[in-house]
Residue frames as qw, qx, qy, qz and C-alpha x, y, z in Angstrom:
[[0.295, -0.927, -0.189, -0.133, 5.83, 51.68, -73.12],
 [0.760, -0.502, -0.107, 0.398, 9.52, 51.91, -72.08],
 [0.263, 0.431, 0.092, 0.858, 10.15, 54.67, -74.72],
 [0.415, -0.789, -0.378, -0.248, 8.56, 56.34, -72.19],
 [0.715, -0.666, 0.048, 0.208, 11.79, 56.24, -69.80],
 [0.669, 0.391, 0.107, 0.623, 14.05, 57.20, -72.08],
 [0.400, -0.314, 0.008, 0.861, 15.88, 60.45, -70.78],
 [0.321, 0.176, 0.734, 0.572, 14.94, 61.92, -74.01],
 [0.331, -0.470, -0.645, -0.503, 11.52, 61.84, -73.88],
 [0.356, -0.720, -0.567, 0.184, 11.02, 62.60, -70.70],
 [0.261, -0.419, -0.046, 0.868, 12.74, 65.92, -70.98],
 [0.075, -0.328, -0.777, -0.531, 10.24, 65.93, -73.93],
 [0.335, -0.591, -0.726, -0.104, 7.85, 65.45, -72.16],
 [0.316, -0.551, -0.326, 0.701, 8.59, 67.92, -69.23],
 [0.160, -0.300, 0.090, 0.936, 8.79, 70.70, -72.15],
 [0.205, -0.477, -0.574, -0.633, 5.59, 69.95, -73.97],
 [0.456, -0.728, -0.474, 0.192, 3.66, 70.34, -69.89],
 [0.202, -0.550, -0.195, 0.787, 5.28, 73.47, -69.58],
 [0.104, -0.064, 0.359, 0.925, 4.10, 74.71, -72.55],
 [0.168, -0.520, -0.642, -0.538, 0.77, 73.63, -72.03],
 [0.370, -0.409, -0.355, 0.755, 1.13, 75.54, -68.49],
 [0.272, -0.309, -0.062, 0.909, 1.84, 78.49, -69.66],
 [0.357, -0.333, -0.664, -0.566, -1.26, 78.15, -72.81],
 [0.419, -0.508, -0.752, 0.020, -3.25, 77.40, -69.82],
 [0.223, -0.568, -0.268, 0.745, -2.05, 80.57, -67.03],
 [0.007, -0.090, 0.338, 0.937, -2.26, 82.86, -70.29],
 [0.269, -0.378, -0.721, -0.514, -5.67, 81.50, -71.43],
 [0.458, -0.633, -0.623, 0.032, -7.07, 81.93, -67.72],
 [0.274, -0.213, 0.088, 0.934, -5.42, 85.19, -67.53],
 [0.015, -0.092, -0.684, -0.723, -7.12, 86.06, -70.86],
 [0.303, -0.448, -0.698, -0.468, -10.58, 85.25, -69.41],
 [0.466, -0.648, -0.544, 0.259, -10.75, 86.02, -65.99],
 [0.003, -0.744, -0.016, 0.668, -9.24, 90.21, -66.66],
 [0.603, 0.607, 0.323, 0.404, -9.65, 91.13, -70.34],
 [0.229, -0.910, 0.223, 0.263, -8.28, 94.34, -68.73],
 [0.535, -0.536, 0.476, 0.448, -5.07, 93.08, -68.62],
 [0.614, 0.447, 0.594, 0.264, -5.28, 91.69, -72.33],
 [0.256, 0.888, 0.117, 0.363, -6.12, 95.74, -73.65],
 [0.421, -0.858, 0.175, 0.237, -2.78, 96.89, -71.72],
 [0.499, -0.326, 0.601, 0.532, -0.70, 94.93, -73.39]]
């Protein structure tokens, strides 16, 4: 488990969670105003 602490990986890591963020604000976007969805 101590690849885990590796620099590295944890900046890894930090950029895969922001990408599933942003999948996640877009997707609940997406469902909660389909409005918004037929603007863009």
């Amino acid at each position: 488990m101590s690849f885990l602490f590796h620099k590295r990986t944890k900046k890894i890591v930090n950029v895969i969670w922001g990408v599933v963020a942003v999948i996640v604000m877009i997707g609940m976007v997406a469902f909660f105003a389909p409005g918004i969805v037929n603007l863009i």
